[in-house]
PDB file as gemmi writes it, atoms N, CA and C in Angstrom:
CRYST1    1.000    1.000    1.000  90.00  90.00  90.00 P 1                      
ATOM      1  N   UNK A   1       9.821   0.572 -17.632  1.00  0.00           N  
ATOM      2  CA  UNK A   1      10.510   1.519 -18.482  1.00  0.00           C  
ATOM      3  C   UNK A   1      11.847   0.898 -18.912  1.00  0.00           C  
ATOM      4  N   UNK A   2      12.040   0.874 -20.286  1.00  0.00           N  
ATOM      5  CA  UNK A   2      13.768   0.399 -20.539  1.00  0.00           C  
ATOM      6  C   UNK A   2      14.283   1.729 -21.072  1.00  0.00           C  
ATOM      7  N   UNK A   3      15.730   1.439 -20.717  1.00  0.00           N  
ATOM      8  CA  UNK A   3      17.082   2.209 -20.407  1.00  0.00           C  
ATOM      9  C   UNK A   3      18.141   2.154 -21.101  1.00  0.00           C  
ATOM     10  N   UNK A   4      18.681   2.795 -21.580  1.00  0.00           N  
ATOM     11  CA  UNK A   4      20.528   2.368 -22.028  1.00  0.00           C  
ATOM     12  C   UNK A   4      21.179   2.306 -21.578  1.00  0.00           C  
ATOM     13  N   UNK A   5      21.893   1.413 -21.883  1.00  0.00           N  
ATOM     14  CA  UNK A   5      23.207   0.929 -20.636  1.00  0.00           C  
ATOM     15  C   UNK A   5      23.591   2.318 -19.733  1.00  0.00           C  
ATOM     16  N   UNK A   6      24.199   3.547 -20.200  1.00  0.00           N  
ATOM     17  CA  UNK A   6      24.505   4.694 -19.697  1.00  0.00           C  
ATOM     18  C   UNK A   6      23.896   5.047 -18.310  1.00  0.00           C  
ATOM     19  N   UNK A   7      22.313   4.903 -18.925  1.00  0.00           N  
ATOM     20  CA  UNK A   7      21.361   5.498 -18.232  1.00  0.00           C  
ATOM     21  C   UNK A   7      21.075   4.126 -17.028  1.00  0.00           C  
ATOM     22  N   UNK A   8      21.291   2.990 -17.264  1.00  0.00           N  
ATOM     23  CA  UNK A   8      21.086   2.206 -16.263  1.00  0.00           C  
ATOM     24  C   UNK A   8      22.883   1.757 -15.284  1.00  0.00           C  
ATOM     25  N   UNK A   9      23.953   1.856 -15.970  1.00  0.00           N  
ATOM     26  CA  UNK A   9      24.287   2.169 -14.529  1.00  0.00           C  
ATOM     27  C   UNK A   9      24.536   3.363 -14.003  1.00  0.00           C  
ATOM     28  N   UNK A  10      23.747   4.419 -14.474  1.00  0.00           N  
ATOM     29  CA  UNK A  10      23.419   5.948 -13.412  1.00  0.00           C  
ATOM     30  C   UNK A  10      22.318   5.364 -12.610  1.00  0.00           C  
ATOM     31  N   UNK A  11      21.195   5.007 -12.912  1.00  0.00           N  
ATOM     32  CA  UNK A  11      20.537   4.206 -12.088  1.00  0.00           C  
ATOM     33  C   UNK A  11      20.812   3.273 -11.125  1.00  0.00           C  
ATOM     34  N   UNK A  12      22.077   2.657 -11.576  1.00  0.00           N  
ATOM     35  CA  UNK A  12      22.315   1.668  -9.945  1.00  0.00           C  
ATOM     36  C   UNK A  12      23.564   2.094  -9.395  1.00  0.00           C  
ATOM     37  N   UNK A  13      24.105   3.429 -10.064  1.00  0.00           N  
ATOM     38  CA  UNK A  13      25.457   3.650  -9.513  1.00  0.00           C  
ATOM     39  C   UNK A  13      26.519   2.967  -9.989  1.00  0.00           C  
ATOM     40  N   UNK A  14      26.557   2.310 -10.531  1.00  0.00           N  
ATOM     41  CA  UNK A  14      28.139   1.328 -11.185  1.00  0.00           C  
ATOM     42  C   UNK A  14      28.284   2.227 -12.502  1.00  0.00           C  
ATOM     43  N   UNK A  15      29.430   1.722 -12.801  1.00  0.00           N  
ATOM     44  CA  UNK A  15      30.080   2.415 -14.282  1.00  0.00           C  
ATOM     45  C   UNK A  15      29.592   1.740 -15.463  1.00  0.00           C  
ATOM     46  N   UNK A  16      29.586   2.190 -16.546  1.00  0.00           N  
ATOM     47  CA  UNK A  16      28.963   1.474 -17.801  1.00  0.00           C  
ATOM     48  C   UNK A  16      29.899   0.266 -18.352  1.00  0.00           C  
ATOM     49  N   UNK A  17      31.304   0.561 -17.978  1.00  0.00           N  
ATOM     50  CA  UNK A  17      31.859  -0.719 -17.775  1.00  0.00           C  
ATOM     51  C   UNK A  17      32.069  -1.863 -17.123  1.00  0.00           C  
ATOM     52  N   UNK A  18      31.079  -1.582 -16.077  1.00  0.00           N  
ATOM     53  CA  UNK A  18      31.055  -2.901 -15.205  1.00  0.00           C  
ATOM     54  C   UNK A  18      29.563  -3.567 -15.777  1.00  0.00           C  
ATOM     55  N   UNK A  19      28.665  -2.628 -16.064  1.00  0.00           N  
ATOM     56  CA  UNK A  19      27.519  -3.030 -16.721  1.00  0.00           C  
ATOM     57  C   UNK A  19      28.127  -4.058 -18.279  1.00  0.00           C  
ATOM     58  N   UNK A  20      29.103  -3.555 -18.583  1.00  0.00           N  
ATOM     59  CA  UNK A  20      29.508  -3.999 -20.013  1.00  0.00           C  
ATOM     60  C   UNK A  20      30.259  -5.605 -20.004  1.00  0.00           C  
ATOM     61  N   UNK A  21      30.937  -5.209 -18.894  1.00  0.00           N  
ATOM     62  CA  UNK A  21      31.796  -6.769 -18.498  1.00  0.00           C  
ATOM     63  C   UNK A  21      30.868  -7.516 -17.944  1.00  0.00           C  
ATOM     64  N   UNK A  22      29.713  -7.123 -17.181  1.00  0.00           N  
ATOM     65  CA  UNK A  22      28.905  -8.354 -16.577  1.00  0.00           C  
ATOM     66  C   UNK A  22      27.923  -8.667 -17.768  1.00  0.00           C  
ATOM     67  N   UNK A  23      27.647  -8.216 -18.684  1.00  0.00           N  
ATOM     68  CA  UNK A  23      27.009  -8.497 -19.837  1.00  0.00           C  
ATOM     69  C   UNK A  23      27.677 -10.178 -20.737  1.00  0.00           C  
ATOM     70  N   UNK A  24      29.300 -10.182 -20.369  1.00  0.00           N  
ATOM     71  CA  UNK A  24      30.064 -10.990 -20.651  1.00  0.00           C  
ATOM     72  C   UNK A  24      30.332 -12.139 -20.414  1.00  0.00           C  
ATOM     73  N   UNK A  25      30.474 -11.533 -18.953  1.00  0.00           N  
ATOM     74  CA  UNK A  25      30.888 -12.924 -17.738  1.00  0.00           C  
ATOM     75  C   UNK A  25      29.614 -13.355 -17.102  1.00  0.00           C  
ATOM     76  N   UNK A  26      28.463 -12.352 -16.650  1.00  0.00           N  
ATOM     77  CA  UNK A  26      27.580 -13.080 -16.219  1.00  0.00           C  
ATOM     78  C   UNK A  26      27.602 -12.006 -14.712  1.00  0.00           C  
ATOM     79  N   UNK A  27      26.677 -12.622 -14.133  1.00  0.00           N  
ATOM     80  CA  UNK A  27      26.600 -11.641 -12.645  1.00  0.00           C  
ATOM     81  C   UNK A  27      25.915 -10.535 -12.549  1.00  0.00           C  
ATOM     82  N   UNK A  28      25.388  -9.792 -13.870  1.00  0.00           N  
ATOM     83  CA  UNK A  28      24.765  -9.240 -13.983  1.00  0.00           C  
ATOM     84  C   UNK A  28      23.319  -8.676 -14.291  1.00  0.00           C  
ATOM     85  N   UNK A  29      22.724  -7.607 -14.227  1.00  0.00           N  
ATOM     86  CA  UNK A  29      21.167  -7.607 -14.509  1.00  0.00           C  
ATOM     87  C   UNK A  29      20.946  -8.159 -15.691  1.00  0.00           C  
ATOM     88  N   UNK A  30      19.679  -8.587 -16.024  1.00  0.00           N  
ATOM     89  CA  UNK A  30      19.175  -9.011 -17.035  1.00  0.00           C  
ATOM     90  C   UNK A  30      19.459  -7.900 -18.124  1.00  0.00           C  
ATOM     91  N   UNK A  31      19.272  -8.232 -19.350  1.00  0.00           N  
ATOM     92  CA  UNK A  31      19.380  -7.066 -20.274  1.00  0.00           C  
ATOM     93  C   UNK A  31      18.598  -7.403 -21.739  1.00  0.00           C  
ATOM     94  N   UNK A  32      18.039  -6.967 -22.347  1.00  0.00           N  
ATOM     95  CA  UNK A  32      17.414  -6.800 -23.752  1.00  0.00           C  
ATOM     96  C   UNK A  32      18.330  -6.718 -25.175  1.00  0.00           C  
ATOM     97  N   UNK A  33      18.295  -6.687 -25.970  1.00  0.00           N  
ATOM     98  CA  UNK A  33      19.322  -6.651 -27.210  1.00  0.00           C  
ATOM     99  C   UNK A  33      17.995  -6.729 -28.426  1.00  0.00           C  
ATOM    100  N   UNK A  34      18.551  -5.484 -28.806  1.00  0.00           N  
ATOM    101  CA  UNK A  34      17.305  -5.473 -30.572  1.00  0.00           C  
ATOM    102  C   UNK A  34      18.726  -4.856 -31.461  1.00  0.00           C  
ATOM    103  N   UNK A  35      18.600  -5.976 -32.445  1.00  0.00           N  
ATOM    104  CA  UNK A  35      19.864  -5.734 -33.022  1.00  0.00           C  
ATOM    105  C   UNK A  35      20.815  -5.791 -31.913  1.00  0.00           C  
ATOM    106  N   UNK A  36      21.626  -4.428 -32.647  1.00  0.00           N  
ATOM    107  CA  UNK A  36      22.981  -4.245 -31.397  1.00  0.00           C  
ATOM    108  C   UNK A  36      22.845  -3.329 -30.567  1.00  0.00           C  
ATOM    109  N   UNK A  37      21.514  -2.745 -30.126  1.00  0.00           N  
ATOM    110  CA  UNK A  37      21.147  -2.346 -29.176  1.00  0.00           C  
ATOM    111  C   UNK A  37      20.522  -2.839 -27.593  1.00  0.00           C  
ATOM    112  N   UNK A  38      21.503  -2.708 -27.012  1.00  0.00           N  
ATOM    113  CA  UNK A  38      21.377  -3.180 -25.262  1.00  0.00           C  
ATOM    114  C   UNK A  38      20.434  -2.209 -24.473  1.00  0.00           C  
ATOM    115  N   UNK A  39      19.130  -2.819 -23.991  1.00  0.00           N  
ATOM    116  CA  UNK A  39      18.258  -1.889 -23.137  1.00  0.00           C  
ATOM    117  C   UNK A  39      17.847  -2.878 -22.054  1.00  0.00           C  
ATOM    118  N   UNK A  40      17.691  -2.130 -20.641  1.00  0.00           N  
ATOM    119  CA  UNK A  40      17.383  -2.491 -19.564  1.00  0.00           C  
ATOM    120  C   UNK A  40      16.006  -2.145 -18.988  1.00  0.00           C  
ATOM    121  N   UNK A  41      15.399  -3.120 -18.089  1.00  0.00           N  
ATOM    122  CA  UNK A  41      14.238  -2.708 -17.806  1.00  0.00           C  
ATOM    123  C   UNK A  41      14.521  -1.890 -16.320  1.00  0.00           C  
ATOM    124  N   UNK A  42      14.074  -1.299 -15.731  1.00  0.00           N  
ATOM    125  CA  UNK A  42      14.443  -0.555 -14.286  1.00  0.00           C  
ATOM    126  C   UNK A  42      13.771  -1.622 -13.749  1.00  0.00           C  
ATOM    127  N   UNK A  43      12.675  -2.513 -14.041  1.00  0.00           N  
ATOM    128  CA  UNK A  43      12.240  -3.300 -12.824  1.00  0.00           C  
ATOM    129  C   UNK A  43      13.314  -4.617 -12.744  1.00  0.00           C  
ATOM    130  N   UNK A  44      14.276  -4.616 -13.778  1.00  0.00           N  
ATOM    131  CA  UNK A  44      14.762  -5.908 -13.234  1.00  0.00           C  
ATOM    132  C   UNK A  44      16.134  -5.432 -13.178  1.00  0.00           C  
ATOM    133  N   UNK A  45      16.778  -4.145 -13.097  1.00  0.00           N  
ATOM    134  CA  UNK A  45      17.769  -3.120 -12.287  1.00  0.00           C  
ATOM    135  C   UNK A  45      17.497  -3.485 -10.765  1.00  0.00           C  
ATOM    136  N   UNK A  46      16.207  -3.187 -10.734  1.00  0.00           N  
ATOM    137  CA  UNK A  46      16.083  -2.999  -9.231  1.00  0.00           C  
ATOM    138  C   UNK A  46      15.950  -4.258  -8.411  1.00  0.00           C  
ATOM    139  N   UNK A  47      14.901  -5.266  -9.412  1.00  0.00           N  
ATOM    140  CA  UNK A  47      15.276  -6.728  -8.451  1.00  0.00           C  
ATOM    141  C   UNK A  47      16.796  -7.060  -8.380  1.00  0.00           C  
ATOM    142  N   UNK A  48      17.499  -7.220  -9.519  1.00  0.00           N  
ATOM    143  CA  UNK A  48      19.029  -7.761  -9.767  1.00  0.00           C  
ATOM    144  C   UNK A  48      19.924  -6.415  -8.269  1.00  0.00           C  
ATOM    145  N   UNK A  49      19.253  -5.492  -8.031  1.00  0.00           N  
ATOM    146  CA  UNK A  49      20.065  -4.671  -7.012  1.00  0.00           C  
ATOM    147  C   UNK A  49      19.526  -5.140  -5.746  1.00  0.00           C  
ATOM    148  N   UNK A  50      18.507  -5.717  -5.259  1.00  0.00           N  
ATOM    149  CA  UNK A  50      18.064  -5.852  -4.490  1.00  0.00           C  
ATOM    150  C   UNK A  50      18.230  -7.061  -3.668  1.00  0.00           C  
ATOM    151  N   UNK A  51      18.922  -8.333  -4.986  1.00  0.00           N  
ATOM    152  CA  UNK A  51      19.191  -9.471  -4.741  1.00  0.00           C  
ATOM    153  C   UNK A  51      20.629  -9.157  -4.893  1.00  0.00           C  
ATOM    154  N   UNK A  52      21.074  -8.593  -4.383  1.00  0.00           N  
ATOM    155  CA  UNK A  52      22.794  -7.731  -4.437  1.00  0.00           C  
ATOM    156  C   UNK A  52      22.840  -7.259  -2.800  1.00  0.00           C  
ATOM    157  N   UNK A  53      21.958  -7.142  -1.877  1.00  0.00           N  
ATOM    158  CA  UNK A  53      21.791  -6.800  -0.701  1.00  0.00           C  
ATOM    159  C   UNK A  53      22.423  -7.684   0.140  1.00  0.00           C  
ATOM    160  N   UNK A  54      23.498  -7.284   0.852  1.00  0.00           N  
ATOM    161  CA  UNK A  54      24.087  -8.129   1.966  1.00  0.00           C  
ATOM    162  C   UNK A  54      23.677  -7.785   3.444  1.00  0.00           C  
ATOM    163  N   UNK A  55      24.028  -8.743   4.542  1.00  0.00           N  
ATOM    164  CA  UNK A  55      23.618  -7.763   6.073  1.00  0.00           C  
ATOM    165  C   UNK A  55      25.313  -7.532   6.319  1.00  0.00           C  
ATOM    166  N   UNK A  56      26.033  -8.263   5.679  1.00  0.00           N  
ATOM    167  CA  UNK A  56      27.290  -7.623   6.129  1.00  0.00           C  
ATOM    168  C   UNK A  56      28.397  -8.363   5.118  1.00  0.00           C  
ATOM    169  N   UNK A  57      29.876  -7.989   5.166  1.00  0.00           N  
ATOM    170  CA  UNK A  57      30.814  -8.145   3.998  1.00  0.00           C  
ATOM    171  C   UNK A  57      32.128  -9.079   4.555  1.00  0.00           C  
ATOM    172  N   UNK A  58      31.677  -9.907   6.044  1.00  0.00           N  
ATOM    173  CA  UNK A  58      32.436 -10.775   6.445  1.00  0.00           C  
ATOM    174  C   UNK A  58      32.923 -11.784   6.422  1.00  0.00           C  
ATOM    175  N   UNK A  59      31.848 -12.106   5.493  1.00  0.00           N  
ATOM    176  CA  UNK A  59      31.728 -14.053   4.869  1.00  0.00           C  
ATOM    177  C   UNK A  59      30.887 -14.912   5.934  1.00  0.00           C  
ATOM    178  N   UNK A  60      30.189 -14.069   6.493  1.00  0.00           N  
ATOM    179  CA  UNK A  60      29.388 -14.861   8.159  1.00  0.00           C  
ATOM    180  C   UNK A  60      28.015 -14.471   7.467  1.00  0.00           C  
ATOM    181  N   UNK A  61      27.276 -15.474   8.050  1.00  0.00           N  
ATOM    182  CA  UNK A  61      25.352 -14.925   7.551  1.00  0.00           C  
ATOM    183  C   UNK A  61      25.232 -14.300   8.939  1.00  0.00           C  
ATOM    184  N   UNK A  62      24.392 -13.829   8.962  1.00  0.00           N  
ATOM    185  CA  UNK A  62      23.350 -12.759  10.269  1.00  0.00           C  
ATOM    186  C   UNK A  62      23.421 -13.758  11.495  1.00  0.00           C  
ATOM    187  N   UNK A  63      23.301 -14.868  11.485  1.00  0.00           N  
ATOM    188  CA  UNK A  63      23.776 -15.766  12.668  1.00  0.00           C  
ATOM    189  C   UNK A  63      25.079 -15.809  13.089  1.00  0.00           C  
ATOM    190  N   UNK A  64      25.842 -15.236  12.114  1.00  0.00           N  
ATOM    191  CA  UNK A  64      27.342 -15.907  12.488  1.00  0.00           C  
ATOM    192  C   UNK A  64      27.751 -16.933  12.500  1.00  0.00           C  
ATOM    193  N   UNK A  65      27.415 -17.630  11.761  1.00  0.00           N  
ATOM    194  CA  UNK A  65      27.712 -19.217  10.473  1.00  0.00           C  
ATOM    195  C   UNK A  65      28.505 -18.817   9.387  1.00  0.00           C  
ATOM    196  N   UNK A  66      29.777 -19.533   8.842  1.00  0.00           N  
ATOM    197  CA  UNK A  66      30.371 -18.903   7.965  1.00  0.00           C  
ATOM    198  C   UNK A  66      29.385 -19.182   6.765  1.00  0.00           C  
ATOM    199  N   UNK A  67      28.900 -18.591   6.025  1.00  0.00           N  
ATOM    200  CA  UNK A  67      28.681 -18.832   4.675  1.00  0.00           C  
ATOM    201  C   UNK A  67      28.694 -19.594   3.427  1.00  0.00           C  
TER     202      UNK A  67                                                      
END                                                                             
């Protein structure tokens, strides 16, 4: 299913401006463009969120190796 920006970051929870700046810089989900219209697919919302999954926010991997 594709989405509008709006509607896809209600879908992952972020603001439509962070959806808008990572459109820019990069870091962000994949995205579609017809004309000047930006649409998202939910399946690659959800991989791009999924590959966003940490086990923790310490800078250590799950062993406790710095990163």
């Amino acid at each position: 299913m594709n989405i509008r920006v709006q509607q896809a970051a209600e879908h992952l929870g972020v603001s439509k401006s962070f959806l808008d700046k990572a459109r820019i810089y990069g870091g962000g989900p994949r995205f579609m463009k017809f004309g000047r219209s930006v649409v998202y697919s939910t399946e690659d919302l959800d991989a791009w969120a999924r590959a966003c999954t940490v086990a923790n926010d310490n800078g250590h991997d799950v062993k406790g190796e710095v990163a």
